[in-house]
Each structure stands twice: as structure tokens, then as C-alpha cells.
N, C-alpha and C positions, 0 to 999 in steps of 0.2 A: 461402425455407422459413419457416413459419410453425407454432411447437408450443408447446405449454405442459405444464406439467406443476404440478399443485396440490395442496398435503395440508395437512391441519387434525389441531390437535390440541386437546382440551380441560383445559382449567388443573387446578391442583392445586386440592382442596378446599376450603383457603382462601381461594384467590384467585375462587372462581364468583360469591360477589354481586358482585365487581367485573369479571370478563373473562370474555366467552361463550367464546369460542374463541383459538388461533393459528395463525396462515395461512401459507404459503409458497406463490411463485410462481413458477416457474422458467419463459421465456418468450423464444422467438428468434422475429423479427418482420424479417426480411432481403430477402423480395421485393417488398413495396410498404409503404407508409405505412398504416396502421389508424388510425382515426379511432373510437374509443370512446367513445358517449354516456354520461354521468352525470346520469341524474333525482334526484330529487329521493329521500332514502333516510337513514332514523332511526340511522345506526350513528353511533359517532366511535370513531375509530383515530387510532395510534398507525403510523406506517409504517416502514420504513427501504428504503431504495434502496441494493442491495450492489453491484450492475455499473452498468450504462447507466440513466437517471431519467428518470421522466416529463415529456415535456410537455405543458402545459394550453392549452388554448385555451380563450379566452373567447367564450361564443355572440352577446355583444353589440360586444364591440369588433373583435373576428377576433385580439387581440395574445395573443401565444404565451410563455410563458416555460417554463424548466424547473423542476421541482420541486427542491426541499433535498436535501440527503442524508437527513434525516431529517424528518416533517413530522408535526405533529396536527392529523387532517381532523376538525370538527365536522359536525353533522347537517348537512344540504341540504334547503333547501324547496322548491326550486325545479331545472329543467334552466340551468343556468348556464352550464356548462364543459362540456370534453369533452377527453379523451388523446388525444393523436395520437401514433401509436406507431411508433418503429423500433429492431432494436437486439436485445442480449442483455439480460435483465433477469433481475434476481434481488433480489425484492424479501419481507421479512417483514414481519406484522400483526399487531397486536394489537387485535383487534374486542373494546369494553370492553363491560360489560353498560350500560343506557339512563344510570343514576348514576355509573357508576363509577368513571370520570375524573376529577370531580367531588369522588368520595370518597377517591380517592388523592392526588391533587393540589391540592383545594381549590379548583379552577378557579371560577366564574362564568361558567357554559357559555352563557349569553348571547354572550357576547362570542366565541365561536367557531363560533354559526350562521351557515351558510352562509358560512363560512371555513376559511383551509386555513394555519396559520403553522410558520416552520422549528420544530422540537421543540426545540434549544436554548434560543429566546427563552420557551419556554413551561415546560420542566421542567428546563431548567439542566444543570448537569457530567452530570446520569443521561444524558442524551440522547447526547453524544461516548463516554460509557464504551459504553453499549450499541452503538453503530454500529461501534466496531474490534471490540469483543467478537463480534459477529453475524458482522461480514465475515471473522474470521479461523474462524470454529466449522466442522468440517467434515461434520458434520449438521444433517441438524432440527431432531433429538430435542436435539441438544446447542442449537440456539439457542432452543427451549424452555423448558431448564435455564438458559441464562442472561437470559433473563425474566423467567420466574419468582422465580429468587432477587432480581433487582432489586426488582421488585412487590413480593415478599414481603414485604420490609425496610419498604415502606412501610404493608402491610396491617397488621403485626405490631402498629403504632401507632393504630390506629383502632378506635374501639368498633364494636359490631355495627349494620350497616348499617340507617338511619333506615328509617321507615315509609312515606313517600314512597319510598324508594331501592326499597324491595321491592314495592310497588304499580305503579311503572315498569317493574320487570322482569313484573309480570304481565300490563299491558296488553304487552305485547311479547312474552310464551308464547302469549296470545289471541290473537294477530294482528292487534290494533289493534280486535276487539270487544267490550271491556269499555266499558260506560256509565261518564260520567265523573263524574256527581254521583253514585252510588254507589260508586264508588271512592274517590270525597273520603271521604263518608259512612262507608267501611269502615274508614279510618284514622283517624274523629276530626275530621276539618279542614273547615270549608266548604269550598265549592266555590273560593272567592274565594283562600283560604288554598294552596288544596291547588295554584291554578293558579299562584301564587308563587313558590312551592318547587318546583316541577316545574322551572319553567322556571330557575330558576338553578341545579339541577340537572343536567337533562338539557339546555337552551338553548331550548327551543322550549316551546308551550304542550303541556296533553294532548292536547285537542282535533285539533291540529293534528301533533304526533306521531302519535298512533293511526290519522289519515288516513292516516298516511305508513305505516305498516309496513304497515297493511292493503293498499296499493296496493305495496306489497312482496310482500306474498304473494300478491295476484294475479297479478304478474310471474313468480312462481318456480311460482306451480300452472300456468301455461299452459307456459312453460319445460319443466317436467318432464314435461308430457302435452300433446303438441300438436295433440291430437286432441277432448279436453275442451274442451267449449263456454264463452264467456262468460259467457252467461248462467246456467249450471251454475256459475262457480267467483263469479258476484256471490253468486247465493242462497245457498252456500256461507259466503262471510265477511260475512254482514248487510246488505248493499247493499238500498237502496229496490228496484232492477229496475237494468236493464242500465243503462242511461241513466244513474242514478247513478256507476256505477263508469266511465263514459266521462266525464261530467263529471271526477272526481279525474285519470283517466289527464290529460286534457290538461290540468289544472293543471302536474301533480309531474313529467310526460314531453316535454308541448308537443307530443302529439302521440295520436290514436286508440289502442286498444290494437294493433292488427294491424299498423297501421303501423310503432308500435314494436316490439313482437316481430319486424318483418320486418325490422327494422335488426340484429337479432342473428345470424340466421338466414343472412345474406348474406355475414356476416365471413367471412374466410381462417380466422379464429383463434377462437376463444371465450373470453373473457375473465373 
């Protein structure tokens, strides 16, 4: 048997320049193994693993481990890894906004692209408090609440988020089509400047973030309408012609767009 069941909720007022949403996955995967591709994709979360944890496979070595009980995934530039799935899961998220990990925690988000480490080594005693907090909560809404109050405590202490922080979250409203020497330009900073602080921010340059979510949303517009053309959803998010947007797909995917979308499409489960 193979189901899932998914709901989002979006943070309290406070916490929005720093977390887009909170995620829960409840998920039984018992008649064969699921093999879940991971492309390349602008988010960094926050996870926790309540039942059974994932494990990763690497696309280059084939070696398998399981994930932490609790882990912080920075962005991905690449198709790297992949889950291979069995098992009851019950797993919660917190998808941060593009800075926002960054502004909680102080991170040098460099150092977390295209990386996944246990959340202890990264945010200390928070990460054990939250993980019993979460596994014993017998809602959502209540592991929600106990997020949020942790977050809070740290939001509480920070001035109002830089101008780099808020220009990150705009190219990320756009879709990855905001121009980037006018985005420096809009907050003051050269271009040279602006790409600095981006990247120790968010870990990656603009340049190549804005690739990345755009090639995001090309994913989620075919996804939601499988009948919508390629070529409709390039000339849609700024794409030179088709061609361009197949070039990104097999960067960030390693693979056509169709091909990939057929890897989803084929699952027992949807993920």
C-alpha cells in the first residue's frame, strides 16, 4: 500500500520574512521500494523524521545511508541524490524563506549548498528540544505552535530583515525572473556587492539561484496542468525559446523535461 497525505500551514506574521510555509507528510510506502528523484531546488529546510527516516542514495557513488532524526537540507544545484523509500513516515518542515536561516541562526549558507547535516551539529539543544516536542504533539496545528514559539524566541532578537534578505525573497515571488543587475541596483549595492551577500546568505549566487527556482516553476506548472505545453510555460517564465529551458532542465534534473516529469508520473505514490 502506498498513500500520503500532506498539509501546509503558513507561519505567524512575524516569522514570514523568515519561513514561507510548515509542511507535514504522513506517508505508508509497504508494497515495493520508491526511489524519489531530488533535482536541483532553491529551498533550505529544517526536517524532522517522527516514524521511519529517509534514506539517500547517492547518484554517483550508489552508497545509501539514512538520514538524522532531524537534518538542515541547504539548496541543491544539482541532481545529486535521490530517497529511496519504505516504511511509515511521518515527517515535519520547515521551508524557510531564501535568507532566512541565515537570519535566524547566523548561518554562512555557503557552507550548506548542496548539503544535508544532522540539525544538532548545526542549531544545537533547539534541534533535540524540537524533535521530542514534535514526536509527542498530537496535531499539526499543535506542531505548528511548537515551531513557531521556538522561531519566535529567535526572531524576537533580530532587527528587521536586511535588504539583500528582502530582494531574495523577491526574486523567489518572481520565479527566478527578476534581472539581477537591477535588483543589486534596487538596494544600493553593485552587482559585485550584492552577489557577496546573496551568496552567504542564501549559499548560492543570484544568478544561479534565480535559474534554480525558475526551473522550479517550470516543474510545478507542467505538474499542475499536464496538458500545457513547454513551450507555453518557457515563454511564460522568460526563457530565450524552448531550447533554453531544456538546456537548465538537464543541468538542475540530468535529464529532458518529459523525461523527468515521466519519472513522477510513474510513481505508486506522489511525493
Amino acid at each position: 500500500m502506498s498513500t500520503v497525505k500532506l498539509v501546509r500551514a503558513s507561519p505567524a506574521p512575524a516569522l514570514r520574512p523568515y519561513v514561507r510555509h510548515f509542511q507535514q507528510r504522513e506517508a505508508t510506502v509497504t508494497e515495493r521500494t520508491v526511489v524519489y528523484p531530488i533535482s536541483a531546488r532553491a529551498e533550505q529546510l529544517l526536517e524532522f523524521y517522527l516514524q521511519d527516516r529517509y534514506r539517500v542514495r547517492s547518484r554517483v557513488s550508489g552508497a545509501i545511508g539514512s538520514a538524522a532524526r532531524s537534518v538542515v537540507v541547504g539548496p541543491s544545484t544539482c541532481r545529486a541524490v535521490e530517497l529511496v523509500l519504505l516504511g511509515r513516515f511521518d515527517v515535519f518542515t520547515v521551508h524557510f524563506q531564501p535568507s532566512g536561516f541565515h537570519q535566524l541562526f547566523g548561518m554562512h549558507m555557503s557552507e550548506l549548498a548542496d548539503r544535508c547535516y544532522e540539525a544538532r551539529a548545526v542549531i544545537g539543544p533547539l534541534a533535540s528540544a524540537m524533535e521530542q516536542r514534535l514526536a509527542d504533539a498530537p496535531t499539526f496545528q499543535t506542531r505548528v505552535d511548537i515551531a513557531t514559539r521556538a522561531l519566535l524566541r529567535r526572531a524576537h532578537a533580530l532587527a528587521t530583515p536586511n535588504a539583500v534578505a528582502r530582494a531574495a525573497n523577491r526574486v523567489l515571488l518572481h520565479r527566478g525572473t527578476l534581472r539581477i543587475p537591477e535588483t543589486a541596483a534596487g538596494v544600493g549595492l553593485s552587482v559585485r556587492q550584492f552577489e557577496r551577500t546573496f551568496q552567504e546568505q542564501v549559499g548560492i549566487t543570484p544568478r544561479l539561484y534565480a535559474r534554480i527556482v525558475r526551473f522550479q516553476a517550470a516543474v510545478d506548472a507542467r505538474m499542475s496542468d499536464a496538458h500545457r505545453s513547454w513551450a507555453d510555460i518557457a515563454h511564460d517564465l522568460g526563457y530565450y525559446d524552448q531550447m533554453h529551458m531544456v538546456h537548465d532542465f538537464r543541468q538542475f534534473s540530468d535529464d529532458n523535461p518529459t523525461r523527468f516529469l515521466e519519472t513522477f508520473h510513474t510513481m505508486p505514490v506522489r511525493w
